[in-house]
BALUMTOR-663098 format. One record per atom (N, C-alpha, C): y, x, z. Coordinates in steps of 0.02 Angstrom, whole numbers, plus 50000, padded with zeros to 5 digits. Layout:
<rs>
YXZ ...
</rs>
This chain:
<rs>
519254934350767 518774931350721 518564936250666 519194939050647 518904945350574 518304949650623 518594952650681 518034957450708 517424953750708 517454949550749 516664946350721 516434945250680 516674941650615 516284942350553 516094949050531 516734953450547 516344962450529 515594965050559 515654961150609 515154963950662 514424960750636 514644951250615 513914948650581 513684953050522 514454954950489 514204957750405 513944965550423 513894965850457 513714975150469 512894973750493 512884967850522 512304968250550 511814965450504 512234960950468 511724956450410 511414962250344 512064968350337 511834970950292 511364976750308 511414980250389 510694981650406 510174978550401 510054973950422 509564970750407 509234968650330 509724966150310 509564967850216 509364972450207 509384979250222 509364987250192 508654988050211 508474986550280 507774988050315 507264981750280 507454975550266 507014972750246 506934973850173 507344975650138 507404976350050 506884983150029 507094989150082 506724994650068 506034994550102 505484993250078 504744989850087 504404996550072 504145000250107 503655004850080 503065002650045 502825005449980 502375005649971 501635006750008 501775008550040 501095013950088 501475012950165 501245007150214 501125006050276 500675003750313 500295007750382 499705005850391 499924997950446 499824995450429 500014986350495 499424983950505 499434984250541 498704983650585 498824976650656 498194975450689 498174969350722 497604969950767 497864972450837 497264972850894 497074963750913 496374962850895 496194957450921 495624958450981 495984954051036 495414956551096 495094952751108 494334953351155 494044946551195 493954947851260 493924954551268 494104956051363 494344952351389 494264950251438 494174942051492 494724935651469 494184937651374 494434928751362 493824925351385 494044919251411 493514915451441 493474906551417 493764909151334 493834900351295 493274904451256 493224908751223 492734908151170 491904908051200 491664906651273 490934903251285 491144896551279 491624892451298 491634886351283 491654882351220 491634887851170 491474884151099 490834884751046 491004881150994 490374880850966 490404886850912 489924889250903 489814895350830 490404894450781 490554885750753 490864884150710 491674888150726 491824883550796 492424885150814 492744891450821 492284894350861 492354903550866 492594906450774 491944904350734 492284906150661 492964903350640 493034899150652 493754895650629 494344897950664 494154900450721 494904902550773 494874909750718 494234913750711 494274920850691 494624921750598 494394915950578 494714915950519 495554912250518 495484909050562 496384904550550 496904909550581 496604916650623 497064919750661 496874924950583 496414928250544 496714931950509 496894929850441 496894924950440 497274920150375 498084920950395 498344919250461 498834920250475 499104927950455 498464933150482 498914941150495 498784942550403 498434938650358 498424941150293 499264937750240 499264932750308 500084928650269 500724931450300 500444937550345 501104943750352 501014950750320 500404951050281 500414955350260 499994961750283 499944960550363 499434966550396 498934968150346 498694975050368 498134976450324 497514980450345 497504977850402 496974981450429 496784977150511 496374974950536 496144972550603 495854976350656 495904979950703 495764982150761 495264977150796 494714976550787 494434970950835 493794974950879 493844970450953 493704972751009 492774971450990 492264975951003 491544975450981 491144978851038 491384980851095 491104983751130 491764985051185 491744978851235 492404979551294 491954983251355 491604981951371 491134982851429 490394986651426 490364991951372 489604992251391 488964987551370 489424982551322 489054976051304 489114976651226 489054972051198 489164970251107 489344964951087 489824964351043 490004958151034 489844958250949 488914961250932 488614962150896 488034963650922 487604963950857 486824962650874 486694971050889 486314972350937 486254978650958 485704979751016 485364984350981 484754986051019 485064990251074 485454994651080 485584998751133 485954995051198 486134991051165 486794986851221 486734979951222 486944975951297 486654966451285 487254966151241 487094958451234 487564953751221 488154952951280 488854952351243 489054954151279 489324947351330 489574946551374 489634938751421 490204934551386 490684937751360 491134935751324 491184931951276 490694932251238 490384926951184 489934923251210 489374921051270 489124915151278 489224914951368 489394917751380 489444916551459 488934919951498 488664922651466 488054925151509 487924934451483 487954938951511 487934945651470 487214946351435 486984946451406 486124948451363 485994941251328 486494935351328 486134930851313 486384929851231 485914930051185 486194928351114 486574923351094 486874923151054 487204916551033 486624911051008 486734906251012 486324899750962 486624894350955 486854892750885 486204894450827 486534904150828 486054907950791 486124914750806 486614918450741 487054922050764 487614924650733 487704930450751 488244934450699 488244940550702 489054942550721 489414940550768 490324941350759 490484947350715 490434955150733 490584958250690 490454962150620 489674955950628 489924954450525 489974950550491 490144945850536 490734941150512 491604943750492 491704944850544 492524946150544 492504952850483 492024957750467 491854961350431 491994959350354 491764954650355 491764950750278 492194948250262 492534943750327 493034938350319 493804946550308 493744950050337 494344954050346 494384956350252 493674959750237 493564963450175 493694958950118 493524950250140 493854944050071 494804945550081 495094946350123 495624946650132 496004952950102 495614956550061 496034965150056 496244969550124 495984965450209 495954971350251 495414974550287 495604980250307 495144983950341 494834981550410 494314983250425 494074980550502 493904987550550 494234988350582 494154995550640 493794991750680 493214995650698 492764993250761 493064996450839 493264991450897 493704996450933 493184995150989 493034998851012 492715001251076 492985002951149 492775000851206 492975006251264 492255010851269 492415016951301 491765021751319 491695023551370 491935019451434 491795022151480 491725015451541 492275009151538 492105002851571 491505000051568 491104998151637 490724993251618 490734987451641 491274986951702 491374978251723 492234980351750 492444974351743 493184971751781 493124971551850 492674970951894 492614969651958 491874968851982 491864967052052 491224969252073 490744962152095 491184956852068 490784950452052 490504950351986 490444953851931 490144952351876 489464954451896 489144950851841 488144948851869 487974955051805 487624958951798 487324965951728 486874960551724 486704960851671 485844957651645 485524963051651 484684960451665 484324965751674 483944971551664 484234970151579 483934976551544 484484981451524 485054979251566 485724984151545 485334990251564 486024996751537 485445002451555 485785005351643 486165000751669 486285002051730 485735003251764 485284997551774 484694998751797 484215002451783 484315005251729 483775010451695 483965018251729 484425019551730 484895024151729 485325024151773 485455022151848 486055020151874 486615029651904 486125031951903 486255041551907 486845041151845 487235038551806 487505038451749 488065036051780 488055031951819 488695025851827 489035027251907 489635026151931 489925027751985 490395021951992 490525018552026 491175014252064 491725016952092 492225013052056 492695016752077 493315010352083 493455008252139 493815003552168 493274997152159 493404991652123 492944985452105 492594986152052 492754992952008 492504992851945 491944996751932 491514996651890 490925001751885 491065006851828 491075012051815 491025016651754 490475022451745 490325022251692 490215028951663 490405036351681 490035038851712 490405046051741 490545050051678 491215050651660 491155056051587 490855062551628 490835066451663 490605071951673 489745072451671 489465065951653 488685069151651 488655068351560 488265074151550 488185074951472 487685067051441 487125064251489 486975060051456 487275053951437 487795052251506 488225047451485 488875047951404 488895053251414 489285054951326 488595054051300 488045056951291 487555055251217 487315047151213 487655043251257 487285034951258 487875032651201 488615033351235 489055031551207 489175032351120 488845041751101 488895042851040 488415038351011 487735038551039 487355034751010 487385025450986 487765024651015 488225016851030 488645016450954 489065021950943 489555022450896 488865025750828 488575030050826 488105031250788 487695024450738 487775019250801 487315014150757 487565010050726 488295008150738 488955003950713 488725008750652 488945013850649 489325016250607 488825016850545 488065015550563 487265016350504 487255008150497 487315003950525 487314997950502 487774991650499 488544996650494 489014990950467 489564992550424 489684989550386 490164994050358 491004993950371 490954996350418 491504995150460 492075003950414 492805001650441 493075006950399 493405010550434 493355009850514 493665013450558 493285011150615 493225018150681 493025016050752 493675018950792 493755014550832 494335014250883 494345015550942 494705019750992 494865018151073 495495016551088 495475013151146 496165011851155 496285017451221 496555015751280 497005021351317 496395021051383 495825019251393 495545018051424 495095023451444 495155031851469 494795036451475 494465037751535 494885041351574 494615039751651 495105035051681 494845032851733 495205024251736 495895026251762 496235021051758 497215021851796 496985025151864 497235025851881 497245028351976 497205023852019 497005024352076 496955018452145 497665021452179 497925020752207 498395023452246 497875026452326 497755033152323 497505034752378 496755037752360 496685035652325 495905034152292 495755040452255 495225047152248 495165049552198 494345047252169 494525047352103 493685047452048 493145049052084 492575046452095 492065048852131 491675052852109 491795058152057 491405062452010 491145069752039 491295073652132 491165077052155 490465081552131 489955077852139 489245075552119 489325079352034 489775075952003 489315077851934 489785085451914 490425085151938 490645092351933 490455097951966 489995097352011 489735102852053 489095103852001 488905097651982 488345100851921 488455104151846 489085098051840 489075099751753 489915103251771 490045108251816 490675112851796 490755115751738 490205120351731 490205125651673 490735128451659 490835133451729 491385137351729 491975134851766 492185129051740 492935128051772 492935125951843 493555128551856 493675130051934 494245124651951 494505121351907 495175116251898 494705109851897 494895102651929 494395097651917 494745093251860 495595094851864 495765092051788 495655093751725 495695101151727 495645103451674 494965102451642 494155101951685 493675099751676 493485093151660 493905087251676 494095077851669 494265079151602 494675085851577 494945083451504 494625085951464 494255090151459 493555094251424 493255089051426 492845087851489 492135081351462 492525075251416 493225073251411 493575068751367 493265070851302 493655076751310 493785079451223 493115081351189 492575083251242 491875083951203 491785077451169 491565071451203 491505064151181 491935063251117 492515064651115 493135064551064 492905068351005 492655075051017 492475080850990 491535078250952 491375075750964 490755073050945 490615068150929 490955062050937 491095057950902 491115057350833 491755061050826 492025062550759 491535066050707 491245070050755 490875073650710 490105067750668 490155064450740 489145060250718 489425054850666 490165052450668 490405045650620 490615051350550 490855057650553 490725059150471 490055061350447 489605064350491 488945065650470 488515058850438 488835052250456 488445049250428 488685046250362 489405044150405 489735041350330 490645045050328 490535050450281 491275054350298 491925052750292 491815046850252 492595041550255 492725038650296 492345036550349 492655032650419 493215036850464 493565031550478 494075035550503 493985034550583 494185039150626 494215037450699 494885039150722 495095033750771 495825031650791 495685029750860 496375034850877 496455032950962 497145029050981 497205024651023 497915023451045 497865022751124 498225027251136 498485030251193 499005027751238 498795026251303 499575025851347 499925031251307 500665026851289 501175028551258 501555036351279 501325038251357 501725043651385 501065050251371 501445056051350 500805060251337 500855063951421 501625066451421 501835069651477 502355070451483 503005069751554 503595067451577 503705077151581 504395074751554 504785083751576 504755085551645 504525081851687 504615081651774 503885086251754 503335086051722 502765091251726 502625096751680 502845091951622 503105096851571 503705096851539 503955105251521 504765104751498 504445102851422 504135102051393 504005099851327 503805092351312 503805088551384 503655084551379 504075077551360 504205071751356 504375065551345 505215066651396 505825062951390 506075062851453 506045054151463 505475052951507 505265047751538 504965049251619 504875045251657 504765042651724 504065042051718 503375038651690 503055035551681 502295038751710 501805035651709 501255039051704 501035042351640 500765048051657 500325053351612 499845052451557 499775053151513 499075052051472 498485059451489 498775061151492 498705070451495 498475071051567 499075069651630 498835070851683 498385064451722 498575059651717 498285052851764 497425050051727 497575052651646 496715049351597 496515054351580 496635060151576 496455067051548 496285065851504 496895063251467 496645062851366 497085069651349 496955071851300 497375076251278 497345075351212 497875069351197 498015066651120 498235073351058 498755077151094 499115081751045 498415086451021 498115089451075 497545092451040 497065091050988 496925082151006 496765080150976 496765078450899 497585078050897 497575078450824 497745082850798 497965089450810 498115094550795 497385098350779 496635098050788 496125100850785 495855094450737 495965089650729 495735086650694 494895081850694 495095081250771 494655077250788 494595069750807 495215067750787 495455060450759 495745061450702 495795056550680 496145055550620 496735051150628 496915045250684 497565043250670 497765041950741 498345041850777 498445040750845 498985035450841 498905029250889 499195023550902 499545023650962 499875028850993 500265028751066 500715022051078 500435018351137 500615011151147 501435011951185 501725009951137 502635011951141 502705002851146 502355000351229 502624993551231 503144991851278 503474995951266 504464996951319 504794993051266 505334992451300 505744989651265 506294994251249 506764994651190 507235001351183 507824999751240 507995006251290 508385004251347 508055004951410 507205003051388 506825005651451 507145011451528 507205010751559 507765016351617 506955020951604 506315017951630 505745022851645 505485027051589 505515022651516 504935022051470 505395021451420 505795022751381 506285020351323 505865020651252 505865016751243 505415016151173 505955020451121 506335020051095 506765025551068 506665032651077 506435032751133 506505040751166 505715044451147 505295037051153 504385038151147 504315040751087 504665035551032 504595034550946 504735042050930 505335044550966 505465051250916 504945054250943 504935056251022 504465060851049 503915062051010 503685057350984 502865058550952 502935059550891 503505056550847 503755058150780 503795065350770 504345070950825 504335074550843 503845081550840 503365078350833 502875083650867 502565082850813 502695078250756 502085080150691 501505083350705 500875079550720 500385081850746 499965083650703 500145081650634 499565078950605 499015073550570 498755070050645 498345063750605 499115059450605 498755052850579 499205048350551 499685045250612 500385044250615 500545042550703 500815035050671 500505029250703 500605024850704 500975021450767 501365015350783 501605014250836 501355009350859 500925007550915 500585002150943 501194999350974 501474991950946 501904987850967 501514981151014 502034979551059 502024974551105 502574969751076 502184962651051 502664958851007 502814955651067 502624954951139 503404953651189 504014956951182 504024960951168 504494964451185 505084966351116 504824963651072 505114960751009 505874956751015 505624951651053 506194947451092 506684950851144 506664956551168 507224956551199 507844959151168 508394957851205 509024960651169 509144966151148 509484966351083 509544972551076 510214976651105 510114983451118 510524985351154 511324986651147 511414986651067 512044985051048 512254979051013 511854974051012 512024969450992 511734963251028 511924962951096 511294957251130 511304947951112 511644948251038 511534941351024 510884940850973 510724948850975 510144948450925 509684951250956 508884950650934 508554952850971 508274962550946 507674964650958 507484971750953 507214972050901 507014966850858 506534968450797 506944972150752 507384970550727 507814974950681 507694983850708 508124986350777 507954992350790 507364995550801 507034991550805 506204995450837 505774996650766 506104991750713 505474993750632 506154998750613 506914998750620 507025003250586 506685011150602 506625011150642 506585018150691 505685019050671 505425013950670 504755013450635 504995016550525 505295016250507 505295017650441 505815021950417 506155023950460 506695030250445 506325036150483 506045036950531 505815042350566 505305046150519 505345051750500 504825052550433 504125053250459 503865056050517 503125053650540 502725050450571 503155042950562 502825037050572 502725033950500 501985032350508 501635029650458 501365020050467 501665015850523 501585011050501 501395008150592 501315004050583 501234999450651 500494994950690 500464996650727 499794989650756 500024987250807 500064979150792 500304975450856 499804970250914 500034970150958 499734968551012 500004961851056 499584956251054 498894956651019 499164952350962 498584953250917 498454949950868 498394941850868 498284939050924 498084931450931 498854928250937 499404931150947 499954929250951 500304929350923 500114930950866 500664928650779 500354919750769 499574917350789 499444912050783 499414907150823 499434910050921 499564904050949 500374903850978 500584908250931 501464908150958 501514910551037 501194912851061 501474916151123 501804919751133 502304922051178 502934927251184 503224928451123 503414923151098 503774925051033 503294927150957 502754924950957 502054926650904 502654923050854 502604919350854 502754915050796 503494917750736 503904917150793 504474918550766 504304927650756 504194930950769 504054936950755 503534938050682 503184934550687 502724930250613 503274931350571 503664925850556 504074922050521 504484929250495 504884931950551 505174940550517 504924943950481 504304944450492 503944950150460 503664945750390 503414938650406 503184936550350 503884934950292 504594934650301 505004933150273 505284939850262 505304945350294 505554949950266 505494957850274 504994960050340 504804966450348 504134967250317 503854961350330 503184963550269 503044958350225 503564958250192 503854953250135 503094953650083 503114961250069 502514962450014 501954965750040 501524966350012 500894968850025 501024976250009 500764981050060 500624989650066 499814990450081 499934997550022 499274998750029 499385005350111 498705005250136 498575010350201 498865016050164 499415020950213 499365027550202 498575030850183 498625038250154 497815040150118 498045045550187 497135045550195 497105051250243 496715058750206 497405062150178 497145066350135 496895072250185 497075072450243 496655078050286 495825077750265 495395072850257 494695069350241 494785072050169 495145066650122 494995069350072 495665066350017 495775071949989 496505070949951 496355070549871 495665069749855 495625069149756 495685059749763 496035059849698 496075053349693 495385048649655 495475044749665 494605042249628 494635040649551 494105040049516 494125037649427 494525031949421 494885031949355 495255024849369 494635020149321 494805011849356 494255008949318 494085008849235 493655002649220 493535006749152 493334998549140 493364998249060 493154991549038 493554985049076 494244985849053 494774980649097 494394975749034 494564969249048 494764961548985 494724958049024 495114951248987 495184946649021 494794940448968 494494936349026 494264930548971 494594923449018 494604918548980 495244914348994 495894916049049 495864913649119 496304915349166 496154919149209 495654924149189 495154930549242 495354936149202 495224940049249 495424946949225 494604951949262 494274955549218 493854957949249 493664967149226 493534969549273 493424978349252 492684979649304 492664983849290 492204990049303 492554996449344 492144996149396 492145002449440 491955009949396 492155016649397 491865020249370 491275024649405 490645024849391 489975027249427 490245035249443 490055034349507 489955041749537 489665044749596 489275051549599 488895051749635 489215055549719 490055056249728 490205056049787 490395051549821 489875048149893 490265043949919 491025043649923 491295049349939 491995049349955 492585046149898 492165046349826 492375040549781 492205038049779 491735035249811 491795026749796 492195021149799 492295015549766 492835010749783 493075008549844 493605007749883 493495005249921 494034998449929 494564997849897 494784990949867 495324992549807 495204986849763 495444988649680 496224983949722 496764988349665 497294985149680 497564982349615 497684974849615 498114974449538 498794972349541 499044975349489 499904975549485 499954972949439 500514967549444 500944961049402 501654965749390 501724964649294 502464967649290 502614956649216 503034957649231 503244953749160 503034957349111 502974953049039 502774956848975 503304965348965 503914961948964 504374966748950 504704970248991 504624968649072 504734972849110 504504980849120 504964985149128 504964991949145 504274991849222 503954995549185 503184995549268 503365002549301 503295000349353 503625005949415 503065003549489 502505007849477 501905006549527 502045006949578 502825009149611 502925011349675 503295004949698 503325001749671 503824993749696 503174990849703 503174988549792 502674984149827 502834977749809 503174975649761 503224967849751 502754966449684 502674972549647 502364971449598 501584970349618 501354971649699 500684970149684 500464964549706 499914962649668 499834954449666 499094954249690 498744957949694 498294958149730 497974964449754 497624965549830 497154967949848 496474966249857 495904969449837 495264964649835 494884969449839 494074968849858 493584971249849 492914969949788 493544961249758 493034959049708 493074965649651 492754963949566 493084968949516 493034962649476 493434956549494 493724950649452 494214946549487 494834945149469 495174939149478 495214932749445 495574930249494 495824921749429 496494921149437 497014921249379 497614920549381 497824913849392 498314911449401 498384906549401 499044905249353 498904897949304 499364899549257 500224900849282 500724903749236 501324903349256 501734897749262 502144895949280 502664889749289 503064889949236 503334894949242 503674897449167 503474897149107 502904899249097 502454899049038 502564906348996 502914913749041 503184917649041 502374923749038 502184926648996 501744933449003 501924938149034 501514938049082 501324943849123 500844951149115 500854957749122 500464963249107 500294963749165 499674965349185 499004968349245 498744971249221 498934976549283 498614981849289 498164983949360 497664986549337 497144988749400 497084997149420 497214998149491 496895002449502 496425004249537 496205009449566 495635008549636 495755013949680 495785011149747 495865017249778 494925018149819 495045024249840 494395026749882 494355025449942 493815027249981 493915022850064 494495026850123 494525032950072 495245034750118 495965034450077 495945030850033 496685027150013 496815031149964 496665035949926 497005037449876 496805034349841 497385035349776 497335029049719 497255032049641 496875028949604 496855030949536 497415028949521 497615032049427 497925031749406 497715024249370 498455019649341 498355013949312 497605014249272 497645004749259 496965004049196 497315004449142 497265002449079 497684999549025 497764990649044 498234988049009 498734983049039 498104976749003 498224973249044 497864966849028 498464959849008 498644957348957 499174950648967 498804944348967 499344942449008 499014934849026 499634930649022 
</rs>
């Protein structure tokens, strides 16, 4: 009996230690998808808004701070867009508008930005159907253009090897990025497609044209990648230089079985099977944050999520390394303690490893309809891993000056209101004011995440009175659209 209580108290007080020590600065993020959901044509405008707001009302009552949402699965839009239909996913039909007529991603845009989080526009660039029963509408540019597109098992794609098919795609991301104000564009692991067993890419045709030089057909699959990658980046800072672009990657870059530098895992390739080449990627600085999808469980025989976490920790690349979590896999046992489950080991290893910067989980719809454990995985994080609100790591690679702190704080009855300070670099501009709650006489220490009481985009709050009847000091600061933060305002009491 003593051994066991040693064993609860050892474990209870891990767990205390990991939930007590709260970083200030974690990026938690929330992939929301609609790729072959097939409930949201069956509802009305209303409903669609209410599922989109009650699921991030939920991820704002754990604290996430940022949304991953899906705006382009297929070659389609799940926004208003001259280059691309409507996409089938939202009314059942691909080109057909919504009615009454709506805009999804600027909606979720607004609704994310009332919440203090960010909205990443996530994209695929190269799918254009699941199978070879889907109907194109007729002004897709398949038909305009079908010299662009190749089949490959049931599915249709984008040949990355012809140069015009990369300038459609940039141009796709070009127009997001001029008319929304979106604060990140996204891919997920989706480059050249998984493999058929037997099957190679039908791209013969466009590498005999567009070789340019190379004599290797992989090494040429991962060039036409990295150009798209490589240009991208470049057309989303030319327009607006604070957007950030983020990739998340099958979790395996490369197995020591191909490379001795590589992972020691079993698994498929990112490198060899999609010809991504993530490490380059962020090491040249043509992303800014990488999400490698580490959805094993720790113990994995093929795939050990333990083994993934350091690997990429490891290699300090650079952009920001976040860990794309699978909240199935939350629930399974943990490996030294199987009366408990993995959440405890998988965030420690998330916040002791020093170059991991924070988490995005998958999916997002399952903290609110409780699936595979959504709920109760909720409840952890909302009770004690993301107890408090964190601001995003700053991506000082972009830009490392911190912005003006505001100016003209006062408060008139239970509001507190300031002023932005005017300036003529975008890269300062506001991009959400943070205010910090200390007691009157409390010692202020900006680095304790409990002290902040709000994130906002307004430049006014409303307090609400105390219970106590106890004065409180607020303070404001502001950070810029890549997270650095001014220094305090002067103290406001209330």
């Amino acid at each position: 009996m003593r051994k066991l209580t040693a064993t609860i108290l050892t474990a209870f007080i891990a767990f205390s230690a990991v939930a007590q020590q709260l970083p200030k600065r974690e990026f938690r993020g929330a992939w929301l998808h609609i790729v072959g959901n097939q409930t949201i044509k069956t509802m009305t405008t209303d409903q669609v808004k209410t599922w989109i707001t009650s699921t991030l009302d939920t991820l704002q009552s754990i604290n996430c701070n940022a949304v991953v949402f899906q705006v382009r699965p297929q070659a389609d839009a799940f926004y208003s867009s001259e280059l691309e239909p409507w996409t089938r996913f939202l009314t059942g039909v691909q080109g057909q508008a919504p009615n009454p007529y709506w805009d999804p991603l600027q909606f979720a845009i607004e609704e994310c930005h009332k919440r203090g989080m960010e909205l990443h526009a996530w994209l695929n660039p190269y799918r254009v159907t699941s199978d070879d029963k889907e109907v194109l509408c007729p002004e897709h540019l398949y038909f305009k253009k079908p010299g662009l597109f190749v089949k490959y098992g049931k599915q249709l794609y984008f040949d990355p090897g012809i140069p015009e098919a990369r300038e459609h795609t940039v141009k796709v991301i070009q127009d997001i990025v001029r008319r929304y104000d979106v604060d990140a564009i996204h891919f997920d692991d989706y480059f050249y497609p998984y493999p058929i067993d037997g099957k190679d890419f039908p791209d013969d045709a466009s590498f005999k044209q567009y070789s340019n030089g190379f004599t290797d057909k992989g090494d040429w699959r991962r060039n036409n990648v990295t150009q798209l990658i490589k240009e991208i980046n470049v057309a989303i800072k030319e327009i607006k230089p604070w957007i950030r672009f983020g990739i998340s990657p099958f979790g395996i870059h490369r197995n020591k079985k191909q490379d001795p530098e590589g992972s020691n895992t079993n698994g498929l390739s990112t490198y060899d099977q999609l010809y991504a080449d993530i490490p380059l990627w962020c090491k040249e600085g043509y992303i800014d944050y990488n999400v490698p999808q580490l959805y094993w469980k720790i113990g994995h025989k093929l795939a050990d999520y333990e083994t993934l976490i350091k690997w990429w920790n490891d290699g300090n690349l650079g952009a920001h390394f976040y860990v794309g979590q699978s909240i199935a896999t939350f629930k399974e046992p943990d490996v030294n303690n199987p009366s408990e489950d993995q959440t405890e080991a998988k965030i420690k290893l998330v916040r002791e490893l020093p170059h991991v910067d924070g988490n995005i989980w998958w999916p997002g719809w399952y903290f609110s309809n409780g699936a595979h454990g959504g709920t109760t995985l909720a409840k952890k994080l909302r009770d004690n891993y993301q107890k408090e609100r964190a601001l995003i790591p700053a991506y000082t690679r972009i830009d490392a000056i911190a912005p003006d702190p505001v100016q003209k704080i006062y408060s008139k009855g239970r509001s507190i209101y300031w002023e932005a300070a005017k300036t003529s670099d975008p890269l300062q501009e506001p991009g959400f004011f943070v205010v910090y709650r200390f007691l009157k006489d409390e010692k202020v220490d900006f680095d304790n995440p409990e002290r902040i009481f709000r994130i906002t985009k307004e430049t006014s709050i409303e307090v609400p009175a105390c219970k106590s009847k106890r004065t409180h000091k607020y303070y404001v600061t502001v950070t810029d659209h890549c997270w650095n933060e001014s220094i305090p305002s002067a103290p406001v009491e209330l």
